[in-house]
C-alpha positions in Angstrom: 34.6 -5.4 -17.1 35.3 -9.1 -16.0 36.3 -7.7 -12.5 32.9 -6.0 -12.2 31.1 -8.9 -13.4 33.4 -10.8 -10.2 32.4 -8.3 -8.0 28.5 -8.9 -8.9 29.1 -12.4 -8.7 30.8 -12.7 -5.1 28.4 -9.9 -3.8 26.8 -10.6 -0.5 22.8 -10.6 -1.2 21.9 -9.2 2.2 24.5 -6.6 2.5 23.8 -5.4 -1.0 19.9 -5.8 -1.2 19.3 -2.3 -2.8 22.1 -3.0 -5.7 20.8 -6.2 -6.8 17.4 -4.8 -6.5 18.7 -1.8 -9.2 20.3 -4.5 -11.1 16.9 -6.5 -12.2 15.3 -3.8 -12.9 17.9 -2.1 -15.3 17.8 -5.9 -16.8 14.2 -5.6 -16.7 14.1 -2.4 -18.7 16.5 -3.2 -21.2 14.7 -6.8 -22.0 11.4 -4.9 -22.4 12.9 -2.1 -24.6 14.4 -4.5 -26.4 11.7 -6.8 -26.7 9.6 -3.6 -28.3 12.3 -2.5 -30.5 12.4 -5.8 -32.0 8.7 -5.9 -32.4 8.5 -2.8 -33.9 11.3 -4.1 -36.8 8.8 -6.8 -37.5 5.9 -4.8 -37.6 7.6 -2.1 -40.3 8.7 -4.9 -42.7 5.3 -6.5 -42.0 3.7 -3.0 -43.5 5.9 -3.1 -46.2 5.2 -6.8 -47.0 1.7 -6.2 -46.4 2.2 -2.5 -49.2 3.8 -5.2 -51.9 1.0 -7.5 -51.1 -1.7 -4.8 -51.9 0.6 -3.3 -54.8 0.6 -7.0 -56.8 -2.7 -7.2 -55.7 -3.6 -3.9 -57.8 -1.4 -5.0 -60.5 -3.5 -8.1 -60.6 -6.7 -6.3 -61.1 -5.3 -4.2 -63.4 -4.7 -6.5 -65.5 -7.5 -8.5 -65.3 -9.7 -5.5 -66.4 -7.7 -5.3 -69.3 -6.8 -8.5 -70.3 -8.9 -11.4 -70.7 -5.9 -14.3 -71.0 -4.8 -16.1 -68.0 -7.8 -15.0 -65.8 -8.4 -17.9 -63.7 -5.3 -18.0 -62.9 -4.7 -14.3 -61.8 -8.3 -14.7 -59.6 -7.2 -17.4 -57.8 -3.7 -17.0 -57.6 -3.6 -13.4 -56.6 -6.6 -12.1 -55.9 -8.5 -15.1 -54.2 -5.1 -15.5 -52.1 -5.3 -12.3 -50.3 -7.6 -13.6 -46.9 -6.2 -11.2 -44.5 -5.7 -7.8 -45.7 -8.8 -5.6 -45.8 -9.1 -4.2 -49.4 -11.6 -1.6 -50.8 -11.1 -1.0 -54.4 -13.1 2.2 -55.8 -13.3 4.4 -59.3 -12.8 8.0 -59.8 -15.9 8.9 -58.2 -15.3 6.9 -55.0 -17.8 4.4 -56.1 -17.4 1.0 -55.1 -15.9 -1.7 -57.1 -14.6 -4.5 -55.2 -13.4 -5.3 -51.7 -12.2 -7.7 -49.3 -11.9 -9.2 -46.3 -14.4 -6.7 -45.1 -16.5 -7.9 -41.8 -20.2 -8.4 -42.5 -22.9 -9.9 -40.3 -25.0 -12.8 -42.4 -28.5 -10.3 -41.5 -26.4 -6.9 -43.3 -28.6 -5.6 -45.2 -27.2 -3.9 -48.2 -27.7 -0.3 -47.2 -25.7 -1.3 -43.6 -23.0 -3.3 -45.9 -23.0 0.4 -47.9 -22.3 1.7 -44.1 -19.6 -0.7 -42.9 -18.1 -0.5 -46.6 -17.7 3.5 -46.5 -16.4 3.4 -42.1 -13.7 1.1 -43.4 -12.9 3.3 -46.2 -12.4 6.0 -44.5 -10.4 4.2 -41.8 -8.1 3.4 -44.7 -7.7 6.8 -46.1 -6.8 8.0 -42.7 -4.0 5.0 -42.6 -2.1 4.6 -45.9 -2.0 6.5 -49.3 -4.5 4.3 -52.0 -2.8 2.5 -54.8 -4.1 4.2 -58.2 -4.3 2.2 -61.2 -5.9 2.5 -64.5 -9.3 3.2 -64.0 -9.5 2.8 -60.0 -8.0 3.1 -56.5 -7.0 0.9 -54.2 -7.6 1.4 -50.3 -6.3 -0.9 -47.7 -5.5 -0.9 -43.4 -3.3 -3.3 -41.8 -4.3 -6.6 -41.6 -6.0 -7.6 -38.0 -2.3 -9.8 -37.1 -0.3 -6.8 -37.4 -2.5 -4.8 -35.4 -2.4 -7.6 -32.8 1.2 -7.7 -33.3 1.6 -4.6 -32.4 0.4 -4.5 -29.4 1.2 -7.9 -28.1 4.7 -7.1 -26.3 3.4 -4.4 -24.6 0.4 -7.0 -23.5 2.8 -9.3 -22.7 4.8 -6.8 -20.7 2.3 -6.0 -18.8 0.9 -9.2 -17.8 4.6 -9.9 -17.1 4.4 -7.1 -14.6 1.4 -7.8 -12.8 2.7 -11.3 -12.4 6.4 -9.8 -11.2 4.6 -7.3 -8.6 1.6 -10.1 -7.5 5.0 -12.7 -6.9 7.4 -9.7 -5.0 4.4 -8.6 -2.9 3.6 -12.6 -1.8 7.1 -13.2 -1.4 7.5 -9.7 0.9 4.8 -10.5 3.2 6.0 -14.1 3.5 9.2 -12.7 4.9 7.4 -9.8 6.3 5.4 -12.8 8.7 8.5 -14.9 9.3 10.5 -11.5 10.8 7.0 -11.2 12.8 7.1 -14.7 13.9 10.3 -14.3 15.3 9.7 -10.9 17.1 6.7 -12.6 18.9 8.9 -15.3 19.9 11.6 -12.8 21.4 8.9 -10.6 23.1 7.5 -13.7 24.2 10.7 -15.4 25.7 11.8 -11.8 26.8 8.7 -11.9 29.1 9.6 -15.2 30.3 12.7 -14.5 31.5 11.7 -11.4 33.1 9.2 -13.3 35.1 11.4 -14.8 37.2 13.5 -11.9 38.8 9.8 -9.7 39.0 9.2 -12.2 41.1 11.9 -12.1 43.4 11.8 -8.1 43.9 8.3 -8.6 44.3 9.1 -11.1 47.7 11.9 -8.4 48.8 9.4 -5.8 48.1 7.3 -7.6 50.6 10.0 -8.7 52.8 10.8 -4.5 53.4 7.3 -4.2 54.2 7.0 -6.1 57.1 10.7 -4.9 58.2 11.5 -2.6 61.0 13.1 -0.2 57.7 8.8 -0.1 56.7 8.0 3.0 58.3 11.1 4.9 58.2 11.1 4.2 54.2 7.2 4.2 53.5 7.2 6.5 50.4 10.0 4.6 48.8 9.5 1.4 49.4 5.9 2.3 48.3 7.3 3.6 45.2 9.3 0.8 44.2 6.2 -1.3 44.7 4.3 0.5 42.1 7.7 0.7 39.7 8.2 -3.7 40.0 4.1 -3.1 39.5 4.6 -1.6 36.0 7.5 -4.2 35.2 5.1 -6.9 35.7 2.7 -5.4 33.9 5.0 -4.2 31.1 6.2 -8.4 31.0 2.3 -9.0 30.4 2.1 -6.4 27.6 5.0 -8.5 26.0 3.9 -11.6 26.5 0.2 -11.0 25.0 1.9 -9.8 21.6 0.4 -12.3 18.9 -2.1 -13.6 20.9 -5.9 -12.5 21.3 -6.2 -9.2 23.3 -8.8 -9.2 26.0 -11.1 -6.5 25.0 -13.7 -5.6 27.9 -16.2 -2.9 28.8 -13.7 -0.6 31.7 -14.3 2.6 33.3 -11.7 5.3 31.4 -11.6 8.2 33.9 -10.5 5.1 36.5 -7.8 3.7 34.3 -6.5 7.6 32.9 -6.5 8.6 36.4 -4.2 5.6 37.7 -2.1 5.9 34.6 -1.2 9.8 35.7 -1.0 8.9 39.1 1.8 6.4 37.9 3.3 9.1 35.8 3.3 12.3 37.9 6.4 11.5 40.3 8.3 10.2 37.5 8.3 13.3 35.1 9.6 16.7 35.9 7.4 18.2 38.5 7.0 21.7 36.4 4.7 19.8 34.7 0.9 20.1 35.5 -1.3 16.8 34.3 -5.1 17.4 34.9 -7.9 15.3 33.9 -11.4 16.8 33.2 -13.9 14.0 33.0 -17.4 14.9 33.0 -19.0 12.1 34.4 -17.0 9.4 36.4 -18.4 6.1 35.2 -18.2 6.7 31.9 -17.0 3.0 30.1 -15.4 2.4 26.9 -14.6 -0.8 25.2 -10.7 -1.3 25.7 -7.6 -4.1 27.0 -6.7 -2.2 29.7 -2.6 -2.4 29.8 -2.5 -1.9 26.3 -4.8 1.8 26.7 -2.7 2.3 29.9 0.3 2.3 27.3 -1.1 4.5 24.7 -1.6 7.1 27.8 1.8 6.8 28.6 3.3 7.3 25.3 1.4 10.1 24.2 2.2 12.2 27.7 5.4 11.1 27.5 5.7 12.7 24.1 4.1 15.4 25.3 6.8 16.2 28.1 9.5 16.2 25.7 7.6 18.6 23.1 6.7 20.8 26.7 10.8 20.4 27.6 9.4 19.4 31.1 7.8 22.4 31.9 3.7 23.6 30.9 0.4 21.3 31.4 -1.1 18.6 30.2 -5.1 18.2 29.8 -7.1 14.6 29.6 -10.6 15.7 28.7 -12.7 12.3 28.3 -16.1 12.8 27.1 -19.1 10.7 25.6 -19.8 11.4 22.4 -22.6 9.2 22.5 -23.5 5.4 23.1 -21.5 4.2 20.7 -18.1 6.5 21.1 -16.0 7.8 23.8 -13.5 10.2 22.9 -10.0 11.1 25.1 -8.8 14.4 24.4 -5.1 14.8 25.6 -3.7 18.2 25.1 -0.2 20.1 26.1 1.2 23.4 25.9 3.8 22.4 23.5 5.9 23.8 20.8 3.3 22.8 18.9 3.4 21.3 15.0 2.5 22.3 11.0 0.0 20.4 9.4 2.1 18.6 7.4 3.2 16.4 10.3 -0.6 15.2 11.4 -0.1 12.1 9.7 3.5 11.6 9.8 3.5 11.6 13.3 2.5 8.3 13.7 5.3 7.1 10.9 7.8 4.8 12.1 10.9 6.0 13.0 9.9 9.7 12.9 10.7 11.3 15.8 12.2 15.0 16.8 14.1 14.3 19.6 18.4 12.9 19.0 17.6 10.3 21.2 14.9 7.7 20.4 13.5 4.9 18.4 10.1 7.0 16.9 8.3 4.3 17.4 5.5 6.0 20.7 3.0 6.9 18.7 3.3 3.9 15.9 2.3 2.1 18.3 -0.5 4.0 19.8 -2.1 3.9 16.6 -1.9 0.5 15.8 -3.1 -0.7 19.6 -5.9 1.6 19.3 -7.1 0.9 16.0 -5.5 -2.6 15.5 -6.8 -4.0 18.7 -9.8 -1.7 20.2 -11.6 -0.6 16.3 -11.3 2.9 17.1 -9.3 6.1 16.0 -6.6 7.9 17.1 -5.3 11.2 15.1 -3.9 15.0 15.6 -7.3 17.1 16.6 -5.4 20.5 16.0 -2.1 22.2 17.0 -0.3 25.2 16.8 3.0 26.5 16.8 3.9 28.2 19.9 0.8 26.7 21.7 0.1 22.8 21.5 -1.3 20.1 20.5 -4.2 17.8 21.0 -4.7 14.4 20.3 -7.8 12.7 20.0 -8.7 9.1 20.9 -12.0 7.2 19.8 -12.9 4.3 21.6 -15.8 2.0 21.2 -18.3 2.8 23.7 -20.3 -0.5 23.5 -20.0 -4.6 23.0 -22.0 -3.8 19.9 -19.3 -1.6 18.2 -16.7 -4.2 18.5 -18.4 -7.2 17.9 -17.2 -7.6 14.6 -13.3 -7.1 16.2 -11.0 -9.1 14.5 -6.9 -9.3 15.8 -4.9 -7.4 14.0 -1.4 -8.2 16.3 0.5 -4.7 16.5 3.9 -7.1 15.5 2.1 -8.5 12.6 2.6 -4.9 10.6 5.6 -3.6 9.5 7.8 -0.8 11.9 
């Protein structure tokens, strides 16, 4: 035992966060059982002191009934002293005698004091047996500091609790921000440092473009371009976390449509990506790098669930003025139900390799930052899956857009 109570003390707190955590609330439980328990034990000899009470009591006008010596003395020091248990004393043919410490308003009438008189009595039959006596019966109930007693640790224990969960969810999201603090900071010098060598393959980039190496290497130095590109872009994405995004009206078949030209020679070529816009200009409210991303990681899920070989379909349509919807469906393995929502769980993922953390994302850019909706349409097994994307099709939809920074959430 005094080892174990070493170990405890000399534990680490971070490397044994779930242990401690166990420990305060076994300590928790046993206080508040005990703390009942021990109620309870006053409460029982309360009711019997309360029983004795009443018994004297009955004694009292017993003898008073029958005896005329000593009266004043057994009214007021008996009788008159009971001020706090209710007492309904009644004769053979439940007609009332006496009583006290019965509740009456000063406008009762005597017909709703006859009432209140025969609710109470009833109360009392249902709680203890009535003390006979000579010529009468004596009804009584708990006086009303018992009854408050005996509910006061579970009160207590509950205000207790609300307190305890009100302080652990304060204190969580305190820490919560300061991890998020120093993310942004991280993503934010990350970017920075990237800047620098982007920049220098951006001046060799150019340097092989006017080289006499240009035209022999076209396509790949072309390629390149477009890959430093997306690192610069990718070091913008970074660098924008915790700040306000730029949310302006942008023309979604043109941004889909570079997107998959980006993709297409950088995933297996057995895969077919078509996009089936019905109209051409058709603008949604979005940050544009940020929807370029959610494109990215939802096709790029969708190769992996294809194994690199089937089709992908972008179907963007106006719903109306206020909505555009992105349809983005494969020819997948497909998934239950069950998985619509957990999808878009951090950390879920199906394949050995990788962080589950695509489509977390995706859902938080699109409905964090752009107001809009982003959820499994339908799927099958054997056949595929579509998701759908809602965007704001107007200024007016998003004019009450508030940031909600993707790193201020937990992952």
């Amino acid at each position: 035992m005094k080892n174990r109570l070493q170990d405890i003390a000399t534990m680490n707190l971070y490397q044994n966060q779930s242990r401690i955590k166990w420990l305060v609330v076994i300590c928790a439980v046993i206080i508040s059982f005990g703390s009942i328990f021990y109620t309870n034990q006053l409460v029982e000899e309360l009711k019997e002191r309360e029983k004795r009470q009443i018994e004297l009591l009955a004694k009292a006008w017993e003898y008073a009934a029958m005896y005329t010596d000593n009266l004043t003395f057994i009214n007021q020091e008996i009788i008159q002293q009971n001020t706090s248990i209710p007492v309904i004393v009644v004769d053979a043919n439940q007609n009332f005698i006496d009583y006290r410490n019965i509740n009456f308003k000063s406008k009762n009438s005597e017909e709703e004091k006859t009432k209140i008189l025969q609710k109470e009595l009833a109360k009392m039959k249902a709680a203890y047996e009535p003390i006979p006596t000579e010529e009468a019966l004596v009804y009584y109930r708990n006086s009303e500091l018992l009854t408050s007693l005996r509910f006061y640790p579970y009160v207590q224990l509950s205000v207790i609790l609300f307190f305890g969960i009100l302080a652990y969810a304060v204190f969580n999201q305190s820490k919560v921000a300061e991890q998020n603090r120093v993310w942004a900071g991280l993503t934010k010098e990350t970017a920075h440092q990237l800047g620098t060598p982007i920049a220098s393959l951006m001046a060799w980039i150019d340097y092989l473009k006017n080289s006499p190496v240009w035209e022999e290497n076209k396509e790949v130095i072309q390629e390149m371009d477009k890959d430093v590109v997306k690192l610069r872009m990718v070091t913008e994405r970074f660098s924008s976390i915790g700040s306000k995004p730029s949310i302006q009206p942008e023309n979604v078949f043109s941004v889909v449509d570079d997107t998959i030209n980006y993709l297409r020679p950088r995933i297996s070529s057995k895969v077919e990506m078509k996009i089936n816009g019905y109209a051409n200009h058709i603008e949604a409210m979005m940050n544009r790098p940020l929807f370029e991303w959610v494109i990215e990681n939802i096709c790029k899920n969708a190769v992996d669930a294809m194994k690199g070989q089937g089709t992908i379909s972008i179907d963007i349509i106006k719903e109306s003025e206020k909505y555009v919807f992105v349809d983005i469906t494969d020819t997948g393995k497909g998934m239950d139900k069950g998985l619509y929502k957990k999808v878009f769980t951090p950390g879920f993922t199906t394949r050995q390799r990788g962080w589950g953390l695509g489509l977390t994302l995706a859902k938080r850019i699109i409905e964090g930052y752009h107001k809009g909706k982003i959820y499994v349409k339908q799927s099958e097994l054997g056949k595929g899956t579509t998701f759908r994307i809602i965007l704001q099709g107007s200024l007016d939809g998003i004019s009450k857009f508030q940031r909600e920074d993707f790193v201020g959430q937990r992952i």
